[in-house]
C-alpha positions in Angstrom: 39.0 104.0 70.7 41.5 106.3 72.8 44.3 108.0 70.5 47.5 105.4 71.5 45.1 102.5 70.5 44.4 103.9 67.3 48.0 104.5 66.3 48.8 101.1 67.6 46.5 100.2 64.7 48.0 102.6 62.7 51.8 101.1 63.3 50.3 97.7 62.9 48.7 98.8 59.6 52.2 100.4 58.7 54.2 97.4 58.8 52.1 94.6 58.1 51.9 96.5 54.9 55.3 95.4 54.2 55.4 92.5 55.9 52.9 90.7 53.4 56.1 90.5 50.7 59.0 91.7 52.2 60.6 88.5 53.2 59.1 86.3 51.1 59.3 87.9 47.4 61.9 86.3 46.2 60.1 82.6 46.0 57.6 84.4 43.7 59.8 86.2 41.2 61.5 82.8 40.2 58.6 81.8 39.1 57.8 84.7 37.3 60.8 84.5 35.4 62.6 87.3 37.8 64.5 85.3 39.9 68.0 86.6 38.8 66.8 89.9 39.4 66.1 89.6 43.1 69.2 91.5 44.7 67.5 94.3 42.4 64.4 94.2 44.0 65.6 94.6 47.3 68.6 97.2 46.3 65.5 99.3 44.9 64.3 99.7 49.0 68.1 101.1 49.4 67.7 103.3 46.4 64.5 104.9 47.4 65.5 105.6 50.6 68.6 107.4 49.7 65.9 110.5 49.0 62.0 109.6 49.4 61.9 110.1 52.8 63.5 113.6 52.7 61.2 114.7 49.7 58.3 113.7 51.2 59.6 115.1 54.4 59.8 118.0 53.7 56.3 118.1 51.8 54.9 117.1 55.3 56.7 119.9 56.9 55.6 122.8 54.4 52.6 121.5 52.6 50.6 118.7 53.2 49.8 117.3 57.3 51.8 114.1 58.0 48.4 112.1 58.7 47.3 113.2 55.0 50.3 112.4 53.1 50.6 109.1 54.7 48.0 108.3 53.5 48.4 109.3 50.1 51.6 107.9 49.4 50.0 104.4 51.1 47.2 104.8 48.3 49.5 105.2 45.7 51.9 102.7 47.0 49.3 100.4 47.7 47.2 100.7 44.1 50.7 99.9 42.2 51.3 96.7 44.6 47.9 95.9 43.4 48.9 96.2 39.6 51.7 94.1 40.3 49.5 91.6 41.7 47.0 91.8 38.5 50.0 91.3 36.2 51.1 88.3 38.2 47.5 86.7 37.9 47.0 87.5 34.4 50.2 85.6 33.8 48.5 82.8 35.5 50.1 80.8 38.3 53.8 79.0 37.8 53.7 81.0 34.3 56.8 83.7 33.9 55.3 87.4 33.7 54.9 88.5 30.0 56.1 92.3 30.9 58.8 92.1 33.1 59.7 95.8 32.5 55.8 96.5 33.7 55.9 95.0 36.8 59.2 96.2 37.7 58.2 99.7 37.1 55.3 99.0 39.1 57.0 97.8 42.1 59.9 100.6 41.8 57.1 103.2 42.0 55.2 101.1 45.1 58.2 101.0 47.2 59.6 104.6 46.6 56.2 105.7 48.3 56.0 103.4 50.6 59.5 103.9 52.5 58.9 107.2 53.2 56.0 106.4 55.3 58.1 104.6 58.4 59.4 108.1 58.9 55.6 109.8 58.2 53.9 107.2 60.5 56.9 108.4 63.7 56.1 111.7 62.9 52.0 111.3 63.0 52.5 109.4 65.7 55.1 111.8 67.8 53.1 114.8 66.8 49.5 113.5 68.2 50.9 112.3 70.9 52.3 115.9 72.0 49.1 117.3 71.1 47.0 115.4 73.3 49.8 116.1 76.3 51.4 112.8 76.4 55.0 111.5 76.8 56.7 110.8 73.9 59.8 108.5 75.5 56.6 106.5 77.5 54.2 106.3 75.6 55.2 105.8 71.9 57.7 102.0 72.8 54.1 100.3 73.1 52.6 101.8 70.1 56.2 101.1 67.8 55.9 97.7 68.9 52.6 97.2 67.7 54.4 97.5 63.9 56.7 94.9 64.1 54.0 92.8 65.7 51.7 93.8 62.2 55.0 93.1 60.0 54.4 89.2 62.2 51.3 89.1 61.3 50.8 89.3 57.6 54.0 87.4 57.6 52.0 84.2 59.3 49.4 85.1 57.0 51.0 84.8 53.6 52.6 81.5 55.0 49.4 79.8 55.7 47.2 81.4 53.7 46.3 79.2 49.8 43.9 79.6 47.0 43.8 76.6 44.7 41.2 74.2 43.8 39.5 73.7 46.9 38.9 77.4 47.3 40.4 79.9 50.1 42.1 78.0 53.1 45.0 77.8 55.8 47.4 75.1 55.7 50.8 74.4 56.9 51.2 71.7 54.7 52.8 71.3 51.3 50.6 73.2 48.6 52.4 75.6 45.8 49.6 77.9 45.6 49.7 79.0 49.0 50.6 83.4 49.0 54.2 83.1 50.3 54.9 81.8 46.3 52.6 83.6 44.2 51.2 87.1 43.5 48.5 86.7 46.3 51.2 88.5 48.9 51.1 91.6 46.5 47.4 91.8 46.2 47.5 91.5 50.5 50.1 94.2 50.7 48.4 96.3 48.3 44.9 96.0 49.6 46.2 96.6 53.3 47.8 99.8 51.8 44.3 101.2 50.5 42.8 100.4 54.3 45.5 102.2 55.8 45.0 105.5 53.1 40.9 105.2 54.7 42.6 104.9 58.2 44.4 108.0 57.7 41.5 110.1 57.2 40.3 109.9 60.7 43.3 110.7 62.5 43.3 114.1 64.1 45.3 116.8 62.5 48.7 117.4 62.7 48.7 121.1 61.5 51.7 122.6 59.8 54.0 124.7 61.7 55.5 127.8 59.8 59.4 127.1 60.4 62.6 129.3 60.0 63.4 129.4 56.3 66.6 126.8 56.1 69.2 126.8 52.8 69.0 123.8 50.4 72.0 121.6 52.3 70.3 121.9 55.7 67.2 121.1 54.2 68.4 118.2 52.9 70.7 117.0 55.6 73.7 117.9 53.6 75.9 119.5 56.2 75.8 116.7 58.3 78.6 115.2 55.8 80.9 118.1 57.2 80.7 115.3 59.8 83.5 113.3 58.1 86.4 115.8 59.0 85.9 113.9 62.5 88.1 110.8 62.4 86.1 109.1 64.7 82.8 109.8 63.0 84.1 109.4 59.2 85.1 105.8 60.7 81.6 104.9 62.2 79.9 106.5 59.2 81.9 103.8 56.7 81.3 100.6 59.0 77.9 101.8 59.2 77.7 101.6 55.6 79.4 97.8 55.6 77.7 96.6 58.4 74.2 98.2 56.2 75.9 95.5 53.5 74.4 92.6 55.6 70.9 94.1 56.5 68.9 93.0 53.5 70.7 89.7 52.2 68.5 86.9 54.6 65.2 89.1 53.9 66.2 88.5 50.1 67.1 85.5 49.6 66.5 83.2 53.7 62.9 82.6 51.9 64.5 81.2 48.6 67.0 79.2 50.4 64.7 77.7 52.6 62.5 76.8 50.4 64.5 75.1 47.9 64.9 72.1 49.8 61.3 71.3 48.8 63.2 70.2 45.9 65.8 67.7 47.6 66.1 63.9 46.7 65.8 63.5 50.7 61.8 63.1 51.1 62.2 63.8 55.3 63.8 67.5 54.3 61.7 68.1 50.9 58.0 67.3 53.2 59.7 69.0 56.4 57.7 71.8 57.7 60.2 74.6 57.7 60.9 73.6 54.4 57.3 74.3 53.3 56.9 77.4 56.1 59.8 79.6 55.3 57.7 82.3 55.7 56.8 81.0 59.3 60.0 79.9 60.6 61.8 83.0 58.8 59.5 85.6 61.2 61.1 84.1 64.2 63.4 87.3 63.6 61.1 89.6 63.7 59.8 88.1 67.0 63.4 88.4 68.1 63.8 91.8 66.6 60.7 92.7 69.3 62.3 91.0 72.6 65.8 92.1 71.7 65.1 96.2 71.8 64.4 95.4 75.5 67.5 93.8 75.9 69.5 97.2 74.9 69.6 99.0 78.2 71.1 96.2 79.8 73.6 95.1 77.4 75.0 99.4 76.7 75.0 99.6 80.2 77.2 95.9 80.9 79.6 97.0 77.6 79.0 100.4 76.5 78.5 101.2 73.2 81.5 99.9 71.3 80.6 96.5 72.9 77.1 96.5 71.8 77.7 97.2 68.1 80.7 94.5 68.6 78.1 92.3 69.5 76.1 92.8 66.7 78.9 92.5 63.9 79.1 88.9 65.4 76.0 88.3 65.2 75.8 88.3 61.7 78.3 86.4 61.5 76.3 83.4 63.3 73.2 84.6 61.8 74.6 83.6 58.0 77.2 80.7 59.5 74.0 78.9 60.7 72.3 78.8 57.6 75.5 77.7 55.6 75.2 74.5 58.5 71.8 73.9 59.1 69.0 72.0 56.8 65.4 72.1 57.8 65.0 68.8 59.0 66.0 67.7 62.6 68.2 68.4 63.9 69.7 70.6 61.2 66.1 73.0 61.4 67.5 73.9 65.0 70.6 75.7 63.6 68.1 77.6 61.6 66.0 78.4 64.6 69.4 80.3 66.2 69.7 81.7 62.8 66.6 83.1 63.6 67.4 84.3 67.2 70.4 85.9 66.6 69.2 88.0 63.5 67.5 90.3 66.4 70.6 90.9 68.2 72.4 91.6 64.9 70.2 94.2 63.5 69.0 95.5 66.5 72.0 96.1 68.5 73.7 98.3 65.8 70.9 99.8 64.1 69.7 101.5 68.0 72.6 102.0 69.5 74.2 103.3 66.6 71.8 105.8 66.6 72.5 106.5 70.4 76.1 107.0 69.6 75.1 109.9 67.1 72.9 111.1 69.4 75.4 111.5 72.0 78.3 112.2 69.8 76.9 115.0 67.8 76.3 118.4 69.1 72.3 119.1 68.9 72.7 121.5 65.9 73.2 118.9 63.5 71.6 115.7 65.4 68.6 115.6 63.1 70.7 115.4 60.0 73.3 113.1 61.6 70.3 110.6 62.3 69.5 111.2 58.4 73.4 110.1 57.2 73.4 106.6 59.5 70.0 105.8 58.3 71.8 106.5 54.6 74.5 105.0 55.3 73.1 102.1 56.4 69.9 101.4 55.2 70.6 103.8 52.1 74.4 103.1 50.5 75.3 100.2 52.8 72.0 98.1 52.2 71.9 98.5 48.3 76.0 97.6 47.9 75.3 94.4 49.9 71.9 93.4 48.4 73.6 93.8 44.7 76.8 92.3 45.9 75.1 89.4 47.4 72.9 88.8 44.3 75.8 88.1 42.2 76.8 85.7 44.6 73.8 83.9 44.8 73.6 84.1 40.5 77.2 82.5 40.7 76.6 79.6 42.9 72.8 78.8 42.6 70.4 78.7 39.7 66.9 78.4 39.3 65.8 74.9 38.8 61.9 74.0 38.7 60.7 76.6 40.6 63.6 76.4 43.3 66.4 78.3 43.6 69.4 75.6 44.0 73.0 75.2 43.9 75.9 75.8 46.2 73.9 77.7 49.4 76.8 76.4 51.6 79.5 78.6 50.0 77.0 82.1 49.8 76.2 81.9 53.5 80.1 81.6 53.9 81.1 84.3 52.0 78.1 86.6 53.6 80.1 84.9 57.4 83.7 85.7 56.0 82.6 89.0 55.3 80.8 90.4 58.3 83.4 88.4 60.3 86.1 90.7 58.6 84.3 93.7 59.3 84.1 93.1 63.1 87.4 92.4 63.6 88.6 95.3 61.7 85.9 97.4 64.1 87.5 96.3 66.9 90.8 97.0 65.9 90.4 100.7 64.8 87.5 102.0 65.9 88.0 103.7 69.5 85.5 106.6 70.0 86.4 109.6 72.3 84.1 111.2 74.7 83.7 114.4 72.8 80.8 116.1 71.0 81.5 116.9 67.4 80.3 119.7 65.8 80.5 120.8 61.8 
């Protein structure tokens, strides 16, 4: 196997790794008695992230090789997913987890090992790819893509994938024991984790490079907050971090929501298929995500930047006005289909060419570190703020019920609308970036 195939199999590994649970979680932990806890669940993604991936950066830069330490945070990651998955079937299926604190521990300590591995697996990746004399910007697209294509994958997989009575099976039917709603899509997480730590092992080396001692800010990106004496980064910076309030909300709770309609009085919705493939219909977005980073070029080069990230901010606001309109049966399912669509535009439109715009706002002494506050800002601050703000929400107007999360969905998607409608406008108003390179 030539080396871009095998870390195409690594980025597949990577993501599908998180793609088992990610999207999907919350239909488990209300049944495990943890369903008013799921904003915290995904807030914990946010949390780690705010430092993980610069700890363990900086590990891979001065002691352990990238390929190495991916892997060993994947074993580690991947053998506490497993113990989550062990509690869950202890508990026994439908049955509320006797040791809540356990399993939440558990999880915290999977996930703060497992984010910093998106950054490990570019860097293994980027690094190998230079040593073997190979283009970076040409070849590395079609090996990225093969991630979200793994994060598809197990998605699909968890959907269809039961173990009840009749043994192992695939179905697309209605059956509560399939993995999207028990602890099944921790053990396939977790035991995808342990095959990628054996993976890791056979990559070539990325040996360590002795580097210019640096002090303890630039190490850890600090300076780049000098960044906020600029008026037109400070204001990028804080709607990053408000747009970041949107990114997790449909990956917490789309699957709950979608789902619960297995509970209505209607028979044609509660036995419709998107009703019983949340999963499924729900990774339309990541196919979207895929096809939309090809659309970038176009679009920045038809509206510039300002336009692009405009475009996004509106997108979300379609993305959670669909689901407050649609229902999964025909033709209501269709509105959730576009929901679906337009999630790619609205995360990947901001999310790339935001990172453009600090790459070509920012003067290349601090790039690196500017990179390191949007992905803060955003997928750090921003994404934690919204996922807790939108759990509260959710608690207000819905409740568990049965084993589905019901209530009020009309009024959350709504609110989530209202919101990211108010920040686009207010983007559009005041945000009007120079052509200038800042500096700190």
């Amino acid at each position: 196997m030539n080396i871009k195939n095998r870390l195409a199999l690594m980025n597949f590994m990577e993501f599908a790794v998180w793609g088992a649970y990610l999207t999907c979680m919350g239909n488990y932990l209300g049944t495990a008695g943890l369903g008013a806890q799921i904003s915290w669940f995904y807030a914990l993604q946010g949390i780690v992230s705010i430092f993980m991936p610069t700890i363990m950066g900086i590990v891979a830069d001065k002691y352990i090789q990238p390929q190495r330490l991916l892997g060993l945070c994947h074993l580690v990651a991947g053998l506490a997913m497993l113990s989550c998955c062990y509690m869950g079937y202890s508990a026994g299926f439908g049955n509320e987890l006797p040791n809540k604190s356990l399993f939440i521990a558990m999880y915290t300590l999977s996930v703060a090992f497992y984010m910093p591995t998106i950054a490990l697996a570019n860097t293994v990746a980027f690094t190998i790819l230079k040593n073997n004399g190979m283009d970076t910007v040409k070849d590395f697209p079609p090996i990225r893509v093969l991630g979200t294509v793994g994060f598809i994958a197990t998605m699909w997989f968890v959907n269809c994938a039961a173990w009840d009575d009749a043994g192992f099976h695939f179905t697309l039917g209605e059956n509560d024991f399939k993995f999207q709603y028990t602890y099944m899509q921790f053990f396939v997480s977790g035991f995808l984790g342990i095959l990628l730590f054996l993976y890791s092992l056979t990559l070539p080396q990325c040996k360590l490079e002795k580097k210019p001692a640096t002090s303890l800010a630039e190490t850890f990106g600090l300076n780049a907050f000098k960044l906020f004496k600029s008026r037109t980064m400070a204001l990028f910076f804080i709607f990053s971090a408000m747009l970041g309030m949107s990114l997790q909300v449909t990956n917490g709770y789309a699957g709950p929501f979608i789902t619960s309609f297995k509970g209505s009085a209607d028979a044609a919705v509660a036995t419709s298929f998107a009703a019983n493939n949340a999963t499924l219909l729900t990774s339309i977005s990541q196919v979207s995500e895929a096809l939309c980073i090809l659309m970038i070029p176009f679009f920045l080069r038809r509206f510039g930047i300002k336009g692009v990230m405009l475009i996004s901010m509106f997108a979300w606001v379609f993305r959670f006005g669909f689901f407050g309109v649609g229902n999964p049966a025909m033709p209501g399912v269709i509105l959730f289909i576009l929901s679906c669509i337009v999630y790619g535009v609205a995360f990947d439109f901001f999310n790339v060419s935001g990172a453009m715009f600090v790459d070509q706002t920012c003067s290349p002494s601090i790039k690196a570190s500017a990179q390191g506050l949007f992905m803060l800002m955003t997928n750090g601050l921003g994404a934690t703020i919204g996922t807790l703000a939108a759990g509260e929400i959710v608690n207000h107007y819905c409740t568990w019920q049965d084993g589905y999360l019901v209530g009020d969905w009309q009024s959350c998607w709504f609110i989530f609308a209202g919101f990211a409608l108010v920040v686009a406008v207010a983007f559009a108003l005041v945000f009007h970036p120079k052509k200038e390179e800042v500096d700190v």
